[in-house]
N, C-alpha and C positions, 0 to 999 in steps of 0.2 A: 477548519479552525476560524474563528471570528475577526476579521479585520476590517478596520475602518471600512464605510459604504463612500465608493469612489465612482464617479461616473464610468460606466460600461465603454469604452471604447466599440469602435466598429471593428468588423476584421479589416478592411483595408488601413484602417490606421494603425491597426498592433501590428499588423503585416510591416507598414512601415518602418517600426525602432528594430526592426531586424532584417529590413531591406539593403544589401551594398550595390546592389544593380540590377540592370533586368535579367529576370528569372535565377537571381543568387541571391539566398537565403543566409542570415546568420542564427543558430542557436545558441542564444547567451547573447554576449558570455559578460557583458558590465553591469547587469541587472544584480539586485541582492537576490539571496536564495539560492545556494552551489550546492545544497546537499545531491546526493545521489536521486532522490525520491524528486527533489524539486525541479532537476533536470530534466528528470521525465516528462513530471506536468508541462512545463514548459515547450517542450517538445512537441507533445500533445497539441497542447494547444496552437501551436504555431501548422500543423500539420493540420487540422478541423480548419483554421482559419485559412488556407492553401487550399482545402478542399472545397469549403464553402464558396471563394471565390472561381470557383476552376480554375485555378490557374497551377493547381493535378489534378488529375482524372484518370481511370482507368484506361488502358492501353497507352500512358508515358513511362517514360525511362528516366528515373531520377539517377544521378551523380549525389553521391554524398563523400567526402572529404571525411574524414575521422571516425573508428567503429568503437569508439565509446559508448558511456551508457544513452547520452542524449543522442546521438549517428545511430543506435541498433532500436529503440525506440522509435524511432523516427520511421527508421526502414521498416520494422514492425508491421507498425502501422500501413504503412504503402501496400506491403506483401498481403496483409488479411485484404486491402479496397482492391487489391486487380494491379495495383501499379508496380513495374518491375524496379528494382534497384542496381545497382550499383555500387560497392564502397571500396574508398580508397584509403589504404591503413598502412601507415610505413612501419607499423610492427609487425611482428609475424603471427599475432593474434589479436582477439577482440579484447575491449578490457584490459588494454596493458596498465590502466596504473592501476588498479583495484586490486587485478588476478595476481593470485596469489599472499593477501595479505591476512596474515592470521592473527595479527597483533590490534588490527582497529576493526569496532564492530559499527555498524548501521542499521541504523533505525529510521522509519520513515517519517517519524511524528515528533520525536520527543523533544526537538528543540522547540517545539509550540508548549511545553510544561510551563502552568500547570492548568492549560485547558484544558476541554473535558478530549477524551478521546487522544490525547498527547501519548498515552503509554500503549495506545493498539498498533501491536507488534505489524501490524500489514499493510504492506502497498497499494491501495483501491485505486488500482490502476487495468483498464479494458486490454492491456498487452503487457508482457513481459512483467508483470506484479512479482512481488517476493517477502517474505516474511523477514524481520530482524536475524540476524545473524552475523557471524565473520563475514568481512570485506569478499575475501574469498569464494567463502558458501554463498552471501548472495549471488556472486559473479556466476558460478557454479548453476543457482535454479533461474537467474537470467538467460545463460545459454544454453539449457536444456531447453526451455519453449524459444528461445529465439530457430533456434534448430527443428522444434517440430510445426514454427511456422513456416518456415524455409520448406518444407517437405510438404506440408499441405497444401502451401501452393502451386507446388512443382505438380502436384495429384488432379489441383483442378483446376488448372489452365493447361495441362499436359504439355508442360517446356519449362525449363529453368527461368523463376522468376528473378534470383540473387545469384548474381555473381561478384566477389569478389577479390580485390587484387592487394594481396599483404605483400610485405615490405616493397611497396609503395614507397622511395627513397627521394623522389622528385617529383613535382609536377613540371614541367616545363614552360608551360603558357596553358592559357584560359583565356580565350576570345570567343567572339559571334560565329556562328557557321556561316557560311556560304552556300548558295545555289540552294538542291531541295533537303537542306538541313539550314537553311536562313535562319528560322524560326527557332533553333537550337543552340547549346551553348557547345564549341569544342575543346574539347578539354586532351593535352598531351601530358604522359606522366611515364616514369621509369620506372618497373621493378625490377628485381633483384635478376631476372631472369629476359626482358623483351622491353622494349620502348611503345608503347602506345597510343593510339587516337578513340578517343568516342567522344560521341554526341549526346547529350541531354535536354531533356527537355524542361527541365528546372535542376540548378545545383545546389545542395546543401553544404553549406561548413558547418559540421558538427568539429571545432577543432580542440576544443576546451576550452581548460584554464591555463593551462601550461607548465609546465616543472616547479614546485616551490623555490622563492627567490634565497640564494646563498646556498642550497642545497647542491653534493657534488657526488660524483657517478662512484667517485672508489669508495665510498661507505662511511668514511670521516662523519661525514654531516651529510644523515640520509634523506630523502625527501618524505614526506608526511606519511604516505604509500607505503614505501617500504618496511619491511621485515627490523626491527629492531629488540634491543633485551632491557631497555628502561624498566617496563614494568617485572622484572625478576633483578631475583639478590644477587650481589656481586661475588660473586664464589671466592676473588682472593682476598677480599676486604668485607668486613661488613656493613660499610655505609663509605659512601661518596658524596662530594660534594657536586654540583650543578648550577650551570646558570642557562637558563629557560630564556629565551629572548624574542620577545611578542606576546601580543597582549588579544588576541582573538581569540577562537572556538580551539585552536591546534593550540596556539601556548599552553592553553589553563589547560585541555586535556590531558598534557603530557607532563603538567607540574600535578599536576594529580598524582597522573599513573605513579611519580618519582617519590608522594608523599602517601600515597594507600596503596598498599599490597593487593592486587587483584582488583583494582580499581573499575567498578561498573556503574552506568547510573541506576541500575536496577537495587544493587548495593547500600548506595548513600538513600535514594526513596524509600526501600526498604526501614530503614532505621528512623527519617523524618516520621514514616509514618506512624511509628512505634510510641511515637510521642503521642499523648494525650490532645494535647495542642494543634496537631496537626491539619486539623480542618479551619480554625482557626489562623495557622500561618498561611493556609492554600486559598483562604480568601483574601487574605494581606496580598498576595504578592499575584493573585489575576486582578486585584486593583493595580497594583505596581503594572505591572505587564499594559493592562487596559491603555492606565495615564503615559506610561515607559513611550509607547508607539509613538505620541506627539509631540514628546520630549525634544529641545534643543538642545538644552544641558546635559554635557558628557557625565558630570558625576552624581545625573538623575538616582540611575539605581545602587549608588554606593549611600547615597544622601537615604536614601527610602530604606535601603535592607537596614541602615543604622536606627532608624526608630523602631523595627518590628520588636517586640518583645525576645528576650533572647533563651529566658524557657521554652519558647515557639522550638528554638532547634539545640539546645545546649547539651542534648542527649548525643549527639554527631560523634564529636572527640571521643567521652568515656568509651562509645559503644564500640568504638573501632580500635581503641585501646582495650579493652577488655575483650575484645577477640584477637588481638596479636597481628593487626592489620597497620597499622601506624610504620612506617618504615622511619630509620633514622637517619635518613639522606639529609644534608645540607644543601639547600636549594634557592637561589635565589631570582627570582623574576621581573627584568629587565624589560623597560619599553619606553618611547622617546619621550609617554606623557609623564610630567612634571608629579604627580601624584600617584597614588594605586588607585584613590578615587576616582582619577581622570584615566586609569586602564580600564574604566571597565565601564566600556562606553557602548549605550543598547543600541547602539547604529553598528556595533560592529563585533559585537558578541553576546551569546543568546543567554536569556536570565536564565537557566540551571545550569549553565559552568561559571557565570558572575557567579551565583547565591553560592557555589561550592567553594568556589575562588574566596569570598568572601567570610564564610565560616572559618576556612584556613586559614586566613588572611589575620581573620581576628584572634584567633588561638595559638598566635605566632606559630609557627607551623612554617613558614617560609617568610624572607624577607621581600621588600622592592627595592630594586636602584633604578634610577631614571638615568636617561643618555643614551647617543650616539652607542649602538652594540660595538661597532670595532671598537672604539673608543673603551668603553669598558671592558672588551675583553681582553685590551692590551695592559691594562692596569696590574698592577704587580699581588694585588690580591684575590685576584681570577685567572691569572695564567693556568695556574693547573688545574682548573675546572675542567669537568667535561662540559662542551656546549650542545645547546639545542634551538637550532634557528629554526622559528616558524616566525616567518615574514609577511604570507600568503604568495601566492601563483606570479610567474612574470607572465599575464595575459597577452606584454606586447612582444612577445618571444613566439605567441605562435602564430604569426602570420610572415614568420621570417624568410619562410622557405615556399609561402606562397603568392606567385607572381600576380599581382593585381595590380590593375590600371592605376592610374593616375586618379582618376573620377573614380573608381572604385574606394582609394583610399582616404579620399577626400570626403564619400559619405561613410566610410566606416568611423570616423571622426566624429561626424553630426549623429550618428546611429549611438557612440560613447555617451555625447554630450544628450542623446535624449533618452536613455538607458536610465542613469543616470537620476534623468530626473522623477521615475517612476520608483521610488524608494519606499520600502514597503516592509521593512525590519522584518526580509528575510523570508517573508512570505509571499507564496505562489499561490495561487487561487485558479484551481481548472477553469478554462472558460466554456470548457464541453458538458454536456453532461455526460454520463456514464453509460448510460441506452441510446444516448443519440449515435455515441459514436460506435457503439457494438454493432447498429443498425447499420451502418457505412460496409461491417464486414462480411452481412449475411448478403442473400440476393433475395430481390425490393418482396420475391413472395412470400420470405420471411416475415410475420406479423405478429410476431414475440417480443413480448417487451423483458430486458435481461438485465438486469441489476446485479451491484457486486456480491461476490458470496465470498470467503473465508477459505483459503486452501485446505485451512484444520478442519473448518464445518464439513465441506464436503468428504473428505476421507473419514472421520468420524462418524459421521451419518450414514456415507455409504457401507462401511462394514457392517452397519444394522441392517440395511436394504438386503445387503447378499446375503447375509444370514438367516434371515425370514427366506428369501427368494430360492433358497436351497432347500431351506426345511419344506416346505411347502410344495417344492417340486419333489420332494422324497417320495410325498405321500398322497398326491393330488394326481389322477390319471390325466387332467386337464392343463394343457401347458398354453404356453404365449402369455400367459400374464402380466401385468404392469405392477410396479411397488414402486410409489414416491413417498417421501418426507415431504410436510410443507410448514415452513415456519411464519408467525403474522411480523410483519412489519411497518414502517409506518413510511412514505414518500409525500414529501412536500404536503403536510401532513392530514395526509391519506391514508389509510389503512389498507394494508393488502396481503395475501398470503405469497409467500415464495417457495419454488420448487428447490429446494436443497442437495436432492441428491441424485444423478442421472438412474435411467431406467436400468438392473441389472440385467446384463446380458444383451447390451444395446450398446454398440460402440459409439453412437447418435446423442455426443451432450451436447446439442443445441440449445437443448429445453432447459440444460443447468440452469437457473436463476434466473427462470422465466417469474413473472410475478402476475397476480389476475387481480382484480378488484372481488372484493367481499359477496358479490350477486350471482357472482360464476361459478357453478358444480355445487355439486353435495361437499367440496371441501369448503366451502362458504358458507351454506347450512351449518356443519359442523360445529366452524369456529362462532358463527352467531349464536347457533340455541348452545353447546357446550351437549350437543348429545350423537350419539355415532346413526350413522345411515348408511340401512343396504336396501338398493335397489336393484330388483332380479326381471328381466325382461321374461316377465310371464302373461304382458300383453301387448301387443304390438301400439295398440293406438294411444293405452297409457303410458304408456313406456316412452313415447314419442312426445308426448303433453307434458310430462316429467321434464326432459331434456329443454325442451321451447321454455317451460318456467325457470328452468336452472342459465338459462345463458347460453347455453352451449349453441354449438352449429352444428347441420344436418352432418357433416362428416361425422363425428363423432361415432355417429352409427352406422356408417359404411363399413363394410366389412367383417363386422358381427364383433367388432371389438371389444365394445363395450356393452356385453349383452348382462353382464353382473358389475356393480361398481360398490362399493365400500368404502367410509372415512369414519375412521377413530379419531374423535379428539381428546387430546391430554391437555388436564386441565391444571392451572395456577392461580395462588392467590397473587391479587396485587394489592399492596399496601400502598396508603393515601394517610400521609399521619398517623392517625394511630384507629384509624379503621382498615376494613379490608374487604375486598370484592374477589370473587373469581373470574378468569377468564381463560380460553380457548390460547394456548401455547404453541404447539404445534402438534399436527396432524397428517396421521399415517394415511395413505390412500390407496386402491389397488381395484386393477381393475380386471377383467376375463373374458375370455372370448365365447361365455358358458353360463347361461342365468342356472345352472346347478354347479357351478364352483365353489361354493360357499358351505360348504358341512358343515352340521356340527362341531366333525373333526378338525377341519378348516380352521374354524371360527375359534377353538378351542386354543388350536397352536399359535394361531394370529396373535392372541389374548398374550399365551405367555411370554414370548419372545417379547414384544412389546415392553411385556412388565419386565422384563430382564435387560430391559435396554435403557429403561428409565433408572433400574435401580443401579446399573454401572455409571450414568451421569455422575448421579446424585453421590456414588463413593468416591468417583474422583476429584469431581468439585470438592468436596470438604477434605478431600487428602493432599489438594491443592497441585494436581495431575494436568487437569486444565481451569482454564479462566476463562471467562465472559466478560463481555462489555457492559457495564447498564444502559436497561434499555431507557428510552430518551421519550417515551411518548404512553401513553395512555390506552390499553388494550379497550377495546369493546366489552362492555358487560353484556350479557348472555340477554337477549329477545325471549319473547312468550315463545311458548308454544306453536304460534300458528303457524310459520314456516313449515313445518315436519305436520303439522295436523291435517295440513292440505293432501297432503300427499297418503297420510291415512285410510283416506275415502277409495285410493287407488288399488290394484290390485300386486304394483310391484313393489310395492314398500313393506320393511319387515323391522322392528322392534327390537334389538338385541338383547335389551334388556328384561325381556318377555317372551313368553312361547312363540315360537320354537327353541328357541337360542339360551335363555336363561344364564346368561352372561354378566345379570347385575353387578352381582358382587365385586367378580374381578376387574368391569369395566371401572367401577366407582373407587379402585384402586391405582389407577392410570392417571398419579399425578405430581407433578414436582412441587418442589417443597417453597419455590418461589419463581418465578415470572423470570424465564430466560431468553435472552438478549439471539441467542444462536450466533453470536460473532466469536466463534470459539477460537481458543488459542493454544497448544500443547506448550505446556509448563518444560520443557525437556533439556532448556540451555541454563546454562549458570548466570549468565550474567545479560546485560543490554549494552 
């Protein structure tokens, strides 16, 4: 997402605002930006900046404190580089404030709304990534891979690389080692079961945020986490009254849920965008947003959403009334500033729960009182409300029970005060890239470059790969063959093709979301001329001449691998105004260990399958099944001829669209109906 351009720090000095002492790390926690998704980056990044300096390296033993989402992350990480971990968790699981919550969902973008890329449901994260869903369910596909990286490593360093110690009740002390552990930190702790000593060689506090402030264990006043029935109808009554108290991302969410039945943001955008207007108000308010960032004035975006045009969203209320969503709770929304203007303040709540808050707000729909919460909840006209405190986290409650020095605590103070001043409305900015650090997890003779791919793209994609790769092995005497997807993409803006889908029949995804430049193989011919290419090793020294023009290296042909190779491209138009170009979308590739693999028969089945995988895209895109990103970049228009003409003169080059093959037809039928992004998403949840 775009924010302010700020000098780059070095890693030694971000290392810094999260240094408490030597070789102890803090994650967080006074920086803006707490979402789940933000934690991670942050993590990340603090983890690449650890690595860059060496001060981890493969063959250390990290201590991590808390197996939260920023602690399992962290350790993640460690586990793919060779480094063994450690965690120390006084719950009896990972994730205790998340697990188990089926009432709040997470999303990793959309508090950036309404920039572009705000609603892509996916975490473009190199470890532990996850799609939107219940608190719960992501908790759930975080510790599926946390789990199958714990196992991977355990495979290829042959020894447990994670060990961990739940209910973890105590630390006792954390000092320097001694003798030939000097150079390490010791660390003593309690569980539930034995008293303990180890050594680390760097320690993390992953500890969090802390328990939400006023929040209490018997369920009266639950903490933000937990399990509660706000958003459902009160079975013995039809409507209750409410007082909400706070004025952040938790208040206005949960004065929501109190005043919309099934309250989603997918829901309210939904309806925004149903408005005529809509593009219109979504350029108003990424001005708002833009100017929002540098804003001093608390009642910036109250002042701003009050000029927008109010046709822009007036459709809100009827639409939610005329579906029987509207709830008729009494609700009132409580917080110490003097105004509602001054609640809804862009330092401390993100503008698409302001803009929701503020729709309601204007449609009377709920009231404001200012003051002191006890204070008003003592008042003789809220006694019998039910209450909802969202205060935010007691940050300083979680270091209660962790013994730290003197000097310790003394720069976790100046670590506050320079946290603090890196204020960034909420937003986290990787400082990795996303191949650098995938590069950390392979060994140095990996020379794959691997970019993010979409958990949907791949499952999607791959069931066309299996389904070709079965048909074809039905009826093909010739086995070991290859079948990838490659979709074009654009990096740092480069044009490239990306591997989409692992090889069927190859436990080996290394190669998932490898990505080449545009000059490498016949799948780069391909997407430049927009024409398919078989190349069948029926001469040794052209066949070799071939390869050397295409990029490739001698391996390639080690092995008799690639003695036949093949790329179909499917083609789209792209629109420019109100013209249109075609271009090269993505492309089928396959390769054989047999320059006579390629039949007519072959060639015949490749063809339909193909067309039968386009034509399912293409009906559940418009039956709104799944969704696509827009793509952001400019596809190549299609080169002459010469590329493929060269290779004419050769002897292993063959024409599909011409004898032998005579494939015209249904080749020039291989094509979508518009220029697809491949950042797929399954439409399959109700809500965001």
């Amino acid at each position: 997402m775009p924010s302010p351009k700020k000098k780059e720090l070095s890693d030694e000095d971000y290392l810094d605002l999260f240094k408490i002492g030597d070789k102890k790390y803090l994650l967080g926690i006074y920086q803006d930006g707490i979402t789940v998704y933000k934690q991670q980056i942050r993590a990340l990044n603090i983890f690449q900046a650890l690595f860059n300096t060496k001060k981890i390296k493969p063959g250390y033993t990290i201590g991590i404190i808390g197996g939260g989402v920023a602690g399992l992350t962290f350790a993640a990480a460690c586990l793919k580089s060779g480094i063994a971990v450690q965690i120390l968790e006084k719950h009896s699981t990972y994730l205790p404030m998340q697990s188990g919550c089926d009432i709040r969902r997470i999303h990793p973008n959309i508090y950036e709304w309404p920039e572009k890329g705000s609603q892509f449901p996916h975490a473009t994260l190199p470890v532990l990534t996850w799609k939107h869903d219940t608190a719960s369910n992501v908790c759930k596909q975080i510790l599926t891979q946390f789990k199958k990286i714990e196992e991977e490593a355990k495979t290829k360093h042959g020894k447990a690389m994670l060990f961990d110690y739940m209910n973890c009740n105590k630390i006792s002390s954390i000092e320097a080692g001694s003798g030939p552990n000097s150079n390490q930190i010791k660390v003593s702790f309690t569980t539930s079961e034995n008293n303990l000593t180890f050594f680390y060689d760097v320690l993390i506090f992953a500890v969090g945020y802390g328990i939400e402030k006023g929040s209490t264990s018997d369920g009266t006043k639950p903490s933000y986490w937990r399990n509660d029935a706000l958003g459902q109808s009160f079975l013995t009554e039809p409507s209750a009254s409410f007082l909400v108290s706070g004025d952040g991302d938790g208040g206005l969410i949960d004065l929501c849920r109190l005043l919309i039945l099934d309250f989603s943001y997918e829901l309210i955008l939904q309806i925004l965008k149903n408005n005529e207007n809509y593009s219109k108000l979504e350029s108003k308010l990424l001005d708002i947003r833009k100017r929002g960032i540098n804003s001093d004035n608390e009642t910036f975006l109250h002042d701003e959403f009050s000029k927008i045009e109010s046709e822009y969203y007036n459709n809100v209320i009827p639409e939610l009334e005329k579906r029987k969503l509207l709830r008729g709770n009494k609700v009132f929304l409580n917080s110490r500033k003097a105004t509602f203007s001054q609640a809804l303040d862009f330092k401390r709540v993100s503008l698409l729960n302001a803009f929701i808050a503020f729709i309601l707000h204007r449609q009377k729909k709920f009231e404001f009182i200012s003051g002191d919460c006890d204070e008003v909840m003592e008042r003789e006209e809220f006694k019998e409300f039910k209450k909802v405190i969202r205060h935010g986290t007691d940050k300083e409650s979680v270091f209660k029970d962790i013994p730290l020095s003197n000097d310790n605590m003394d720069q976790l103070k100046k670590i506050e005060e320079a946290q603090k001043k890196t204020f960034n409305n909420g937003i986290v900015e990787p400082r990795y890239k996303f191949a650098d650090l995938i590069k950390l997890f392979y060994p140095p003779e990996f020379k794959n470059r691997i970019e993010y791919l979409t958990s949907d793209t791949e499952t999607f994609s791959s069931y066309f790969s299996n389904l070709l790769y079965k048909g074809i092995n039905s009826q093909n005497e010739i086995k070991d063959f290859r079948i990838t997807l490659h979709r074009v993409i654009s990096l740092e803006e480069k044009i490239y093709f990306q591997q989409i889908t692992p090889y069927p029949g190859n436990k080996d995804n290394r190669y998932l979301g490898r990505v080449h430049p545009l000059d490498r193989g016949i799948v780069g011919v391909a997407i430049k001329t927009g024409k398919p290419v078989l190349l069948t090793n029926e001469n040794q020294t052209s066949y070799e001449k071939i390869f050397s023009e295409l990029n490739l290296e001698k391996e390639y042909l080690v092995g008799k691998q690639n003695e036949s190779a093949l790329a179909i491209p499917i083609i789209a138009p792209v629109r420019v105004g109100k013209k249109e170009y075609e271009a090269t979308n993505l492309v089928l590739y396959i390769d054989a260990p047999s320059p006579n693999f390629f039949t007519s028969q072959t060639l015949g089945l490749i063809v339909a399958i193909l067309s039968g995988f386009l034509h399912s895209i293409n009906e559940m895109l418009v039956n709104g099944k799944v969704t696509m990103e827009p793509i952001e970049f400019m596809p190549p228009k299609f080169l002459n001829q010469s590329k493929i003409s060269k290779f004419k003169n050769k002897k292993c080059y063959y024409d599909l669209t011409g004898k032998p093959c005579n494939l015209a037809y249904e080749i020039s039928k291989l094509k979508f109906k518009e220029f697809l992004s491949f950042d797929l998403n399954y439409n399959s949840l109700p809500g965001v």
